[in-house]
mmJSON file of the N, C-alpha and C atoms, coordinates in Angstrom:
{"data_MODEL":{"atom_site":{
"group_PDB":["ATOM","ATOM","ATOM","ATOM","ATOM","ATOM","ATOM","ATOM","ATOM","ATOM","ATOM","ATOM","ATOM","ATOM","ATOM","ATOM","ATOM","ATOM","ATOM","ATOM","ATOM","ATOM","ATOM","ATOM","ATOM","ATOM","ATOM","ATOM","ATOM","ATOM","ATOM","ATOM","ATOM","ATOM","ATOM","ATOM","ATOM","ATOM","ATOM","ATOM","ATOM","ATOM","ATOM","ATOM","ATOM","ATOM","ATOM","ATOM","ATOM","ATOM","ATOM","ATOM","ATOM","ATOM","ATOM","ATOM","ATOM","ATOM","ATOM","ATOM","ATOM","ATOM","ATOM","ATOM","ATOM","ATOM","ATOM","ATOM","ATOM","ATOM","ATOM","ATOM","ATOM","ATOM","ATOM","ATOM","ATOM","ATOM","ATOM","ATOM","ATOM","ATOM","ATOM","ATOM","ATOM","ATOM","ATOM","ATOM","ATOM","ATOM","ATOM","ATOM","ATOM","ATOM","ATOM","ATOM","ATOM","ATOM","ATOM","ATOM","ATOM","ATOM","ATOM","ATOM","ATOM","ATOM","ATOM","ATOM","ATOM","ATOM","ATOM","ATOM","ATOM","ATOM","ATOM","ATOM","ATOM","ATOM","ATOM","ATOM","ATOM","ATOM","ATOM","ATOM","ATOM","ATOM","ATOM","ATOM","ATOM","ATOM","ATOM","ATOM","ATOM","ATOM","ATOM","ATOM","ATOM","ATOM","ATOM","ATOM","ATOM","ATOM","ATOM","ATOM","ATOM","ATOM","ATOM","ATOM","ATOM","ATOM","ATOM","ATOM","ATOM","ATOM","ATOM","ATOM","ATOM","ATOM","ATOM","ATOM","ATOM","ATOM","ATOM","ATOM","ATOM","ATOM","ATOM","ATOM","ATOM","ATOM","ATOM","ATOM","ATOM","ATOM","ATOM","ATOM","ATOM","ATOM","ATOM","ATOM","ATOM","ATOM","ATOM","ATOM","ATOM","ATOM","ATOM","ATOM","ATOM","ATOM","ATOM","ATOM","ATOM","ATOM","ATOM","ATOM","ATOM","ATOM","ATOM","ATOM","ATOM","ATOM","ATOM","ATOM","ATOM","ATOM","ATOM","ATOM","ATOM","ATOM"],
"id":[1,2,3,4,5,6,7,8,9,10,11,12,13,14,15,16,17,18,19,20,21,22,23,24,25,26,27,28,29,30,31,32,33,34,35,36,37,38,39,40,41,42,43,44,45,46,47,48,49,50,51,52,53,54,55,56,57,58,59,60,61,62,63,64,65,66,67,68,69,70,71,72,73,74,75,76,77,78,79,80,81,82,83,84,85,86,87,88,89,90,91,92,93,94,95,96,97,98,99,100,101,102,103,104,105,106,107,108,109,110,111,112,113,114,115,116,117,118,119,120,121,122,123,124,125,126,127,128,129,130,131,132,133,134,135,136,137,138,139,140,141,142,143,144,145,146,147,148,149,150,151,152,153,154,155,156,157,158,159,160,161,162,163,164,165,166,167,168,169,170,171,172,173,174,175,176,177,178,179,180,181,182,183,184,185,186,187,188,189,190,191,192,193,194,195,196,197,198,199,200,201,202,203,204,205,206,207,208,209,210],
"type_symbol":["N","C","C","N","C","C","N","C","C","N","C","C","N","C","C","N","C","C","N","C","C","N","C","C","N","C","C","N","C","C","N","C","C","N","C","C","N","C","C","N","C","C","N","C","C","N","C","C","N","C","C","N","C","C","N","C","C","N","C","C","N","C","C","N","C","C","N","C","C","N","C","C","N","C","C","N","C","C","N","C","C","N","C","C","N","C","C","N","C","C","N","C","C","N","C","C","N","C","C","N","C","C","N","C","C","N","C","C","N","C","C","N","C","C","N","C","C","N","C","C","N","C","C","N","C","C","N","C","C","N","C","C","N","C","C","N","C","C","N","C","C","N","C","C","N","C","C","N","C","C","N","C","C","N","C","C","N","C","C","N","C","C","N","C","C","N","C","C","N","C","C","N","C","C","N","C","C","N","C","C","N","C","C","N","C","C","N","C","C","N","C","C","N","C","C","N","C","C","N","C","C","N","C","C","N","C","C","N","C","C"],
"label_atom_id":["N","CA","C","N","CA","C","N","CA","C","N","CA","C","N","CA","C","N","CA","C","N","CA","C","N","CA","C","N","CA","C","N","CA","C","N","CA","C","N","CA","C","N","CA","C","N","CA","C","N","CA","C","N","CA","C","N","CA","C","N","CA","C","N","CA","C","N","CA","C","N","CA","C","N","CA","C","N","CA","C","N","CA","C","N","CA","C","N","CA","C","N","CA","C","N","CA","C","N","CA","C","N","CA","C","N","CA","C","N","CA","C","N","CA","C","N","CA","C","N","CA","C","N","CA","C","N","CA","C","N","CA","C","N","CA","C","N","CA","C","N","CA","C","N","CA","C","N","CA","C","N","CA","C","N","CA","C","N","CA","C","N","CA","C","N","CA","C","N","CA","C","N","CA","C","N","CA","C","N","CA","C","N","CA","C","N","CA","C","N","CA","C","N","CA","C","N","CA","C","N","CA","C","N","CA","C","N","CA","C","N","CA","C","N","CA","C","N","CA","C","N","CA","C","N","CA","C","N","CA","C","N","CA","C","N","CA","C","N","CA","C","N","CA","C"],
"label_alt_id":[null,null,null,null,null,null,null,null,null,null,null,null,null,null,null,null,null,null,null,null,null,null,null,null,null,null,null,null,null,null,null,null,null,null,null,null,null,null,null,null,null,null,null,null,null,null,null,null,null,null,null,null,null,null,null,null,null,null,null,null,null,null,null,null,null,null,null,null,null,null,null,null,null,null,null,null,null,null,null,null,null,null,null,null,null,null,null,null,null,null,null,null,null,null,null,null,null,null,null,null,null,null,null,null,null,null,null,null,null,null,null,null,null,null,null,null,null,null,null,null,null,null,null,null,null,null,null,null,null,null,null,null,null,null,null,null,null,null,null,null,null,null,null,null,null,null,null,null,null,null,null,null,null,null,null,null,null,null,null,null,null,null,null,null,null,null,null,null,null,null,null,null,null,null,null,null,null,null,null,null,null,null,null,null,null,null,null,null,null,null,null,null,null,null,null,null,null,null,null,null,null,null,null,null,null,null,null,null,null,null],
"label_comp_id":["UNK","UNK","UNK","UNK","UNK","UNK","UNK","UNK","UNK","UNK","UNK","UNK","UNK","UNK","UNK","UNK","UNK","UNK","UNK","UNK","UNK","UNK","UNK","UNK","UNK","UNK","UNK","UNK","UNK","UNK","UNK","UNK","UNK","UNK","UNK","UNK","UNK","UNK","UNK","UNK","UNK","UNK","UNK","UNK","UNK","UNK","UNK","UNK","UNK","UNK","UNK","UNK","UNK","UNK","UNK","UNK","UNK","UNK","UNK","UNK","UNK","UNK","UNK","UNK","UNK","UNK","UNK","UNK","UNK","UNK","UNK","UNK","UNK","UNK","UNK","UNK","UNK","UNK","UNK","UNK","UNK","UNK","UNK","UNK","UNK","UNK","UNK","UNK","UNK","UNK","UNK","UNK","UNK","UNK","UNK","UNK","UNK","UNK","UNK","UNK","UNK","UNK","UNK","UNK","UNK","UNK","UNK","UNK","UNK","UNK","UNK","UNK","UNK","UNK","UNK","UNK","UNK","UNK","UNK","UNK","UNK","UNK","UNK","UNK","UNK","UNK","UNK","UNK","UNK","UNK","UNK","UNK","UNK","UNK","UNK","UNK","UNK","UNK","UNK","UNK","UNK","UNK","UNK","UNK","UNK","UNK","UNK","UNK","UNK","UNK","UNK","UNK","UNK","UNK","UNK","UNK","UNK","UNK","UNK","UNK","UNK","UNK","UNK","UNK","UNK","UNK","UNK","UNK","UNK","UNK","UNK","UNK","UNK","UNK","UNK","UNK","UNK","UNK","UNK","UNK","UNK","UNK","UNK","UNK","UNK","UNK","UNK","UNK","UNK","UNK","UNK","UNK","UNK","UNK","UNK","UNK","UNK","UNK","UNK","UNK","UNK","UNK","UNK","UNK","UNK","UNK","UNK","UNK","UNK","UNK"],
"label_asym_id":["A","A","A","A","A","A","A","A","A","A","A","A","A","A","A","A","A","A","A","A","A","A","A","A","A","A","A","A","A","A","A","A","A","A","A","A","A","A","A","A","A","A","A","A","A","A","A","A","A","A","A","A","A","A","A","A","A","A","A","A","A","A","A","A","A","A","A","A","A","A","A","A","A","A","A","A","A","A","A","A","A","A","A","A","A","A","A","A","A","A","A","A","A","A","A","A","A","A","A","A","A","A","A","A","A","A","A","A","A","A","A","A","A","A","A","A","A","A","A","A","A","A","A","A","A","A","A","A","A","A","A","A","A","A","A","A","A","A","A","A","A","A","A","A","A","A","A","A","A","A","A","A","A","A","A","A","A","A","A","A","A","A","A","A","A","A","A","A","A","A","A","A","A","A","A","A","A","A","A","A","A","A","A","A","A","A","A","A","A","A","A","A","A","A","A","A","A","A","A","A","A","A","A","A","A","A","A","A","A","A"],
"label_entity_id":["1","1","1","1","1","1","1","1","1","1","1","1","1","1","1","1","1","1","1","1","1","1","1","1","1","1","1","1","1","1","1","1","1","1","1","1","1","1","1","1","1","1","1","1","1","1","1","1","1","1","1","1","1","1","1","1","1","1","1","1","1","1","1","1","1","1","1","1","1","1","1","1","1","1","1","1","1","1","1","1","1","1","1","1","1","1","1","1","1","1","1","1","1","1","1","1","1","1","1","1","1","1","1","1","1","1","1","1","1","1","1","1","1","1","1","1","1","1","1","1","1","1","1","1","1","1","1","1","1","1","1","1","1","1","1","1","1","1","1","1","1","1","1","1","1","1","1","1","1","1","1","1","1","1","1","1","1","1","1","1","1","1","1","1","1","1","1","1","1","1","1","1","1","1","1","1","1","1","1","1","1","1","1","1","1","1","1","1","1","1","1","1","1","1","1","1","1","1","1","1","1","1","1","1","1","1","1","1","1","1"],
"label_seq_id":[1,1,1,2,2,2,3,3,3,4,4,4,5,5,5,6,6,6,7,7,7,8,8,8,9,9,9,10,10,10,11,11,11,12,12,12,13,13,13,14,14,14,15,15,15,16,16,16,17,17,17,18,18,18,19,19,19,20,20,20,21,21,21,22,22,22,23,23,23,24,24,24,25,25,25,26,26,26,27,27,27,28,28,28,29,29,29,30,30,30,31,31,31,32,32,32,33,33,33,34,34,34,35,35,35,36,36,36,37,37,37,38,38,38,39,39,39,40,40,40,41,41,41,42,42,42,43,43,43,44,44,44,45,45,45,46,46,46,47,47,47,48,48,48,49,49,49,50,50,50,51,51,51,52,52,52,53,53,53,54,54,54,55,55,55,56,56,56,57,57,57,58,58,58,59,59,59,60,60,60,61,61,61,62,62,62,63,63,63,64,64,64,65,65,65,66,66,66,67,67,67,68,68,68,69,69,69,70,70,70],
"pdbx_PDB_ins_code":[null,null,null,null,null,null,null,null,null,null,null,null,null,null,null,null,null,null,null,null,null,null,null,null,null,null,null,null,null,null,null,null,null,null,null,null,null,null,null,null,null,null,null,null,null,null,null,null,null,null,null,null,null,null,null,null,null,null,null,null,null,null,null,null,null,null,null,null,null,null,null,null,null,null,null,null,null,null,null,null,null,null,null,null,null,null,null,null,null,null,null,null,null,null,null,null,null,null,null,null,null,null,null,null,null,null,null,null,null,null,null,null,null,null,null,null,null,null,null,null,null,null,null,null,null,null,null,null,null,null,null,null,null,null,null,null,null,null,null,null,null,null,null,null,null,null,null,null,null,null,null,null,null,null,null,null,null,null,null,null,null,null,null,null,null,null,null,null,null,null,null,null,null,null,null,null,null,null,null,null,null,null,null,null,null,null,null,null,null,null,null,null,null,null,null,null,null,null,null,null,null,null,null,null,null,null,null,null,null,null],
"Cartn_x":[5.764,5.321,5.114,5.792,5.489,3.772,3.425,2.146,2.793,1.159,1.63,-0.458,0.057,-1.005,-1.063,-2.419,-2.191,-2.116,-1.384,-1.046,-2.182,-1.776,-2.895,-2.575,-3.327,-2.824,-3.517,-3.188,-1.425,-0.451,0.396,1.929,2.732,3.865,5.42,5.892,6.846,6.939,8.796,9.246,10.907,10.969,11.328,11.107,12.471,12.696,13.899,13.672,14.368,14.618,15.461,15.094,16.639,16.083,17.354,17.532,18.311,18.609,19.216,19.623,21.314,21.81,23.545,23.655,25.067,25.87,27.139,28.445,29.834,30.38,31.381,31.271,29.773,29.461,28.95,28.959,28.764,27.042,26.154,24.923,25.417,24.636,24.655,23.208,22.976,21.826,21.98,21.728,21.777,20.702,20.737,19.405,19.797,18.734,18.545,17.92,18.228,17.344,17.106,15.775,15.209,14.792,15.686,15.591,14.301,13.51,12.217,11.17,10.562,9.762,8.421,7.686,6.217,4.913,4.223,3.047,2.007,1.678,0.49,-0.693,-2.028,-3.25,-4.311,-3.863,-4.398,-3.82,-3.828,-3.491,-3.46,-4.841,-4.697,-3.633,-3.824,-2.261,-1.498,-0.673,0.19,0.738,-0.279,0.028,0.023,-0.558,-0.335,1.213,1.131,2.683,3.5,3.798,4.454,4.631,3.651,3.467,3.968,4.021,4.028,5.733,6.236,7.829,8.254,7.61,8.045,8.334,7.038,7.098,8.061,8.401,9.031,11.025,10.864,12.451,12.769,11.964,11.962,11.982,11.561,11.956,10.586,10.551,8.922,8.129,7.249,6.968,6.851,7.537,8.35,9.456,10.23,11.436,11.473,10.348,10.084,9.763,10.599,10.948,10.844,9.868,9.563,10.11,10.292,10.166,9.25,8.304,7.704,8.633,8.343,9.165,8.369,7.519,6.227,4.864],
"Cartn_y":[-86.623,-86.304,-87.613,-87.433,-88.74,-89.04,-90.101,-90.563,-90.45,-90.572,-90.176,-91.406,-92.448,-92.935,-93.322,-93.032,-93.15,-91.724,-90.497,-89.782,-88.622,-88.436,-87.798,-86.808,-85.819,-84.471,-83.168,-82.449,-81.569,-82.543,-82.265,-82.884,-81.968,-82.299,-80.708,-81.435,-80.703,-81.397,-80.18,-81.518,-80.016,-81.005,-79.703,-79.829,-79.503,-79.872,-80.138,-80.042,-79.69,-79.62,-79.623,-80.462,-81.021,-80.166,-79.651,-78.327,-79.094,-79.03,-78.788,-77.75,-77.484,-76.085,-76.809,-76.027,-75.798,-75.004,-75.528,-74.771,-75.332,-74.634,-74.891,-75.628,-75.771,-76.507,-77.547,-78.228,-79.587,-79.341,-80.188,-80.418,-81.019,-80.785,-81.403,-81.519,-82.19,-82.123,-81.602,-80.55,-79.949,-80.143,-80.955,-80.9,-79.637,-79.001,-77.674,-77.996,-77.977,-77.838,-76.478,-76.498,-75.737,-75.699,-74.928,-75.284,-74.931,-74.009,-73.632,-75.189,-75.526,-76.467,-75.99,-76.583,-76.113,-77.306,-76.623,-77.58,-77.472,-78.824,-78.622,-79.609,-78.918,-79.012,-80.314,-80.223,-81.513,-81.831,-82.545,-83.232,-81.94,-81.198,-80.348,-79.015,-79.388,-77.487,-77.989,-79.381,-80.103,-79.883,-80.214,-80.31,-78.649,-77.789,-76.274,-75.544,-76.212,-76.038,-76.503,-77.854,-78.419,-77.26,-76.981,-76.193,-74.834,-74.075,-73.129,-73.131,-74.341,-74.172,-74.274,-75.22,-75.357,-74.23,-73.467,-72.065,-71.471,-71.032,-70.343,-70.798,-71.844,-72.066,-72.739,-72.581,-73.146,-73.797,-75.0,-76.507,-76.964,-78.113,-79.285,-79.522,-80.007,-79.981,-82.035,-82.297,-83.672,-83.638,-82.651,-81.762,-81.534,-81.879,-81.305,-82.51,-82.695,-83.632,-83.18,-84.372,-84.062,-85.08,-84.497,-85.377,-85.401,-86.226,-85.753,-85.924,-84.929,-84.788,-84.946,-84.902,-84.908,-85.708],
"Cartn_z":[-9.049,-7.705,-6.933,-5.43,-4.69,-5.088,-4.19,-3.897,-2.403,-1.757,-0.58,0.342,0.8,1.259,2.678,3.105,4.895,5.535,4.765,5.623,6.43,7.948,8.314,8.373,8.328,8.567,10.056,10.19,9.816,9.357,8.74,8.635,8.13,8.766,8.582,7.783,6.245,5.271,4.839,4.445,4.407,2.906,1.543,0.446,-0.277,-1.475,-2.529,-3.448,-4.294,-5.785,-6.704,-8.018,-8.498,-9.915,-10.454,-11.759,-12.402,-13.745,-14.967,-15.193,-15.055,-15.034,-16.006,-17.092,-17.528,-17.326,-16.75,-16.235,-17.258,-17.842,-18.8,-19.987,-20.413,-21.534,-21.079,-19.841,-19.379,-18.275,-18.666,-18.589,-16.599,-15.589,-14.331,-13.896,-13.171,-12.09,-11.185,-10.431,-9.097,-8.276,-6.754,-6.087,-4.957,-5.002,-4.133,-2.78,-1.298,-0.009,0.192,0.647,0.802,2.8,3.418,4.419,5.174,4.979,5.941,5.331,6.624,6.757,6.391,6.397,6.103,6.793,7.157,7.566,6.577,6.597,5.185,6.015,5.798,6.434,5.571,4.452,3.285,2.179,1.655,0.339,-0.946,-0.715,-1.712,-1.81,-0.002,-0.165,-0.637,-0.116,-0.248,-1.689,-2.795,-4.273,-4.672,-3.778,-4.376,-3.647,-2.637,-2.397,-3.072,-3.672,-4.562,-6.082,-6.623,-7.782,-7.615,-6.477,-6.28,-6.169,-5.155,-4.926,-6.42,-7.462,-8.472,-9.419,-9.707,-10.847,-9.916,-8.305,-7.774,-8.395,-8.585,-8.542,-10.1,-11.047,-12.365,-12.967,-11.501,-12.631,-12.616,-12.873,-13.109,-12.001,-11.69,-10.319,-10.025,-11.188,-11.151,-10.707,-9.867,-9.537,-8.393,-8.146,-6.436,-5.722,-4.623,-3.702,-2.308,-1.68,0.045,0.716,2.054,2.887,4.119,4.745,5.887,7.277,7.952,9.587,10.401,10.536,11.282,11.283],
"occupancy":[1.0,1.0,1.0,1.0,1.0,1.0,1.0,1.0,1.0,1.0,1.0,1.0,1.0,1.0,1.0,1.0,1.0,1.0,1.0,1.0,1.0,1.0,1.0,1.0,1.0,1.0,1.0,1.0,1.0,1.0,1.0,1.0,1.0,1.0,1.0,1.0,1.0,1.0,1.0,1.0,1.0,1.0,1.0,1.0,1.0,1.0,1.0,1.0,1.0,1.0,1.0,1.0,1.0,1.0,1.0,1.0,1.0,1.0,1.0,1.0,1.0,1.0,1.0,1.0,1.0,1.0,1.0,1.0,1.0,1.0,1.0,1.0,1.0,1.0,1.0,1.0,1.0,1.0,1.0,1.0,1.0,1.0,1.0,1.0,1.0,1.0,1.0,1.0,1.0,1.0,1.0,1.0,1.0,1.0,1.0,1.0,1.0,1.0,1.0,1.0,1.0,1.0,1.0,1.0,1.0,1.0,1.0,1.0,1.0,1.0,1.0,1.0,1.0,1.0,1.0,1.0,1.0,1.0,1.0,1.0,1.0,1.0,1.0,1.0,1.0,1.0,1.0,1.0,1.0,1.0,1.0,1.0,1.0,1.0,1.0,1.0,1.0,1.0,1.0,1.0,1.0,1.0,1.0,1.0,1.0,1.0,1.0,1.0,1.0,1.0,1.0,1.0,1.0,1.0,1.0,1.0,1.0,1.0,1.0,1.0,1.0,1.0,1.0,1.0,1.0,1.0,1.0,1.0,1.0,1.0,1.0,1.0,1.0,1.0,1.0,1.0,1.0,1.0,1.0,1.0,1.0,1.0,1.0,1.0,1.0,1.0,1.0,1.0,1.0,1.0,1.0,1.0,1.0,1.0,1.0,1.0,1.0,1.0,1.0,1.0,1.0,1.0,1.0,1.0,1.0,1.0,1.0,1.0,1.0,1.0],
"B_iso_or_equiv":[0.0,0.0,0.0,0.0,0.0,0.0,0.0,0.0,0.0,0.0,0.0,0.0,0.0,0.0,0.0,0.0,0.0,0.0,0.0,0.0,0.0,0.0,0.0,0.0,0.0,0.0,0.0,0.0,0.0,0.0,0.0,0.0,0.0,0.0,0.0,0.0,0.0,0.0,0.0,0.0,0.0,0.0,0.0,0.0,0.0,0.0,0.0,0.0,0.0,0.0,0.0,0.0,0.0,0.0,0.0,0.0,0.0,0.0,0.0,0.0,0.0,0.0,0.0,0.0,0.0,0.0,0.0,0.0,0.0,0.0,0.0,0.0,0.0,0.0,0.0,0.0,0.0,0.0,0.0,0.0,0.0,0.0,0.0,0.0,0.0,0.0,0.0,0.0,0.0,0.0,0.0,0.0,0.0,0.0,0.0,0.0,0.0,0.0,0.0,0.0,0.0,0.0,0.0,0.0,0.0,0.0,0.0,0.0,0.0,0.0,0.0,0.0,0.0,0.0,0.0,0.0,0.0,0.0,0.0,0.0,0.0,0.0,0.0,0.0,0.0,0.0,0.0,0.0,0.0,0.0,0.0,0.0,0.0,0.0,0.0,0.0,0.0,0.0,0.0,0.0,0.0,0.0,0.0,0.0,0.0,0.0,0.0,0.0,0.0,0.0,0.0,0.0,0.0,0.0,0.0,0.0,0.0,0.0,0.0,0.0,0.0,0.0,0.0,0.0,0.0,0.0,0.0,0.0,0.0,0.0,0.0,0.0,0.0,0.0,0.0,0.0,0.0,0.0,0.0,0.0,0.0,0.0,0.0,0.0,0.0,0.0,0.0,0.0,0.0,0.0,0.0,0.0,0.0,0.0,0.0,0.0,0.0,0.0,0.0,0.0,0.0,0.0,0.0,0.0,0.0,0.0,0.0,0.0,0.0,0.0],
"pdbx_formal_charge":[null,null,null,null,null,null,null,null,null,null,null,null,null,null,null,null,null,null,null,null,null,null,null,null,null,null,null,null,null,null,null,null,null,null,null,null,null,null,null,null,null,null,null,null,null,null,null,null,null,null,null,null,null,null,null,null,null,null,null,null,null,null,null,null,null,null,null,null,null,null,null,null,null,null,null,null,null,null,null,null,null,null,null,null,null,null,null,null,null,null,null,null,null,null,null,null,null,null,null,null,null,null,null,null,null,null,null,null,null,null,null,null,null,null,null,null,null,null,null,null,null,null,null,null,null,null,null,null,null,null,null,null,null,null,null,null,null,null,null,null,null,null,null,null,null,null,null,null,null,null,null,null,null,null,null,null,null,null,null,null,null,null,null,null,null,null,null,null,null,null,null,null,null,null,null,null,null,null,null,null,null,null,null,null,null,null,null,null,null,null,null,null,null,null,null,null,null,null,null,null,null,null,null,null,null,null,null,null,null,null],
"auth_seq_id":[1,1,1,2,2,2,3,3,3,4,4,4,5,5,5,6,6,6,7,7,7,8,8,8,9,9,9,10,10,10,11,11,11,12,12,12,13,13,13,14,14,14,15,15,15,16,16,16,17,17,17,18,18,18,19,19,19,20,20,20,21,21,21,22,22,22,23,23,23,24,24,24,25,25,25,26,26,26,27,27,27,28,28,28,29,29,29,30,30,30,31,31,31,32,32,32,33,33,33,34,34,34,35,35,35,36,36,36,37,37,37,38,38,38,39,39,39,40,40,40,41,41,41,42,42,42,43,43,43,44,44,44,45,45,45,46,46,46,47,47,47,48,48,48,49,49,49,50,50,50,51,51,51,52,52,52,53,53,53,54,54,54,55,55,55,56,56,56,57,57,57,58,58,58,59,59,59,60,60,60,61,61,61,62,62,62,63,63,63,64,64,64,65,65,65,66,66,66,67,67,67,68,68,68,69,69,69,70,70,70],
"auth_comp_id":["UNK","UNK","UNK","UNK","UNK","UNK","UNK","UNK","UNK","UNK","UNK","UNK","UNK","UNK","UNK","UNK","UNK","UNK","UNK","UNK","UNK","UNK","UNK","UNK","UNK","UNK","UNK","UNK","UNK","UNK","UNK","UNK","UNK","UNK","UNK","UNK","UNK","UNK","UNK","UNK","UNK","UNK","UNK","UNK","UNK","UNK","UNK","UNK","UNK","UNK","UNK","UNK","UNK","UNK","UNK","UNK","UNK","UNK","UNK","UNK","UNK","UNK","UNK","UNK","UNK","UNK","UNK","UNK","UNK","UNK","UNK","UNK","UNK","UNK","UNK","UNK","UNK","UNK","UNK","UNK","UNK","UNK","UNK","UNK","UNK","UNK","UNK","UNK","UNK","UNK","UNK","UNK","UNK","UNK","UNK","UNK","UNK","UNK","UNK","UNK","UNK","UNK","UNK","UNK","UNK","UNK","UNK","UNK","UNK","UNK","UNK","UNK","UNK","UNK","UNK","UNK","UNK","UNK","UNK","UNK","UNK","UNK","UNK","UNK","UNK","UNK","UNK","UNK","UNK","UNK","UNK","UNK","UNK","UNK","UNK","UNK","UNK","UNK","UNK","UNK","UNK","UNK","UNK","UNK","UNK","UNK","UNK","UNK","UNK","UNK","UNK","UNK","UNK","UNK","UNK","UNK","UNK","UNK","UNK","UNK","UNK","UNK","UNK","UNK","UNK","UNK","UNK","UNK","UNK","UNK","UNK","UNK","UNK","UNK","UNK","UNK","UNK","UNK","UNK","UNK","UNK","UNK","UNK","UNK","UNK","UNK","UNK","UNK","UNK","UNK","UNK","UNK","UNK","UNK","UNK","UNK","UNK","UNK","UNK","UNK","UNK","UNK","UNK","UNK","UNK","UNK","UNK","UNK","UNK","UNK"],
"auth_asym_id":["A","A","A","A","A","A","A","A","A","A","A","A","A","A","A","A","A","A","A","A","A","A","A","A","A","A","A","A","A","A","A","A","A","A","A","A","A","A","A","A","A","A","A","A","A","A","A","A","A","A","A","A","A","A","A","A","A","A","A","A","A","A","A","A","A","A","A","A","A","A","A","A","A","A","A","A","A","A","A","A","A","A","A","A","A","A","A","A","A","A","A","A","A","A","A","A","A","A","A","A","A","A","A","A","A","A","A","A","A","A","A","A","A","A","A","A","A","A","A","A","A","A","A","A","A","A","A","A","A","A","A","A","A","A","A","A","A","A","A","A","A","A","A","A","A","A","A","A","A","A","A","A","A","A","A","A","A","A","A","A","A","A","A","A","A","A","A","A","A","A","A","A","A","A","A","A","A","A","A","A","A","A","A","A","A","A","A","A","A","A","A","A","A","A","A","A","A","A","A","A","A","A","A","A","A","A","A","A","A","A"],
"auth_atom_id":["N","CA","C","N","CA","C","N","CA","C","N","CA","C","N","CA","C","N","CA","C","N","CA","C","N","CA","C","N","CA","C","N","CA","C","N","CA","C","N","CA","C","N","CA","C","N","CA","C","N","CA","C","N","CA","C","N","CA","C","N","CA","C","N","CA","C","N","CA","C","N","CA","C","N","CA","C","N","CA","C","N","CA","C","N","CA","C","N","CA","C","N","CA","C","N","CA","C","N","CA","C","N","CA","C","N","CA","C","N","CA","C","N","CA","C","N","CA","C","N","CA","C","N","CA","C","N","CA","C","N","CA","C","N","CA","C","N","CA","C","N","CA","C","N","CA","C","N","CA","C","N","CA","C","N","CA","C","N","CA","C","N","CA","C","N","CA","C","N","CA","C","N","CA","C","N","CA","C","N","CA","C","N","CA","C","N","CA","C","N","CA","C","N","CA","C","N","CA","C","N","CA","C","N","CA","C","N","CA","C","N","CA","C","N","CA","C","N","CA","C","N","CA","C","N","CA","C","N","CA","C","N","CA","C","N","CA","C","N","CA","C","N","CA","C"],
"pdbx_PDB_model_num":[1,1,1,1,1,1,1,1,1,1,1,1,1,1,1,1,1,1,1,1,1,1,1,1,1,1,1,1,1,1,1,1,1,1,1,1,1,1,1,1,1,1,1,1,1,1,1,1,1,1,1,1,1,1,1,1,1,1,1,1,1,1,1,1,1,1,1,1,1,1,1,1,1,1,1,1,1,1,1,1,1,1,1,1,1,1,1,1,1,1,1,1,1,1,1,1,1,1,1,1,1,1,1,1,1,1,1,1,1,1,1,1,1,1,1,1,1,1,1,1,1,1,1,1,1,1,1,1,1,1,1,1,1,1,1,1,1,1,1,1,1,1,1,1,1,1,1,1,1,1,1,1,1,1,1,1,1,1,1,1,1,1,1,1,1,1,1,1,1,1,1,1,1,1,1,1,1,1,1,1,1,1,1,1,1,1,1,1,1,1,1,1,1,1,1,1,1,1,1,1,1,1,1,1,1,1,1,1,1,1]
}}}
């Protein structure tokens, strides 16, 4: 998980995720966008959003990648 220092909040946050998926025997990385944005109000939604996109799409929540827009 990033670190994230300085940031104030509200902040709009558009999120990613990279899977481990086999297709023909051969191991890949796939990173997934996730296009709806999200505003996050503190640090703590922030990390329950993170967890939550994570169990939602099956990977680690070392897997889950932001960016801030806002």
């Amino acid at each position: 998980m990033k670190s994230i220092l300085n940031l104030s909040y509200p902040a709009k946050f558009k999120f990613s995720f990279t899977k481990a998926e086999i297709k023909n025997g051969k191991a890949f990385m796939n990173t997934y966008g996730i296009q709806q944005t999200f505003t996050v109000k503190s640090h703590a939604e922030l990390e329950n959003l993170i967890h939550s996109i994570a169990e939602k799409c099956v990977v680690n929540p070392s897997n889950v990648d932001f960016e801030i827009i806002e």
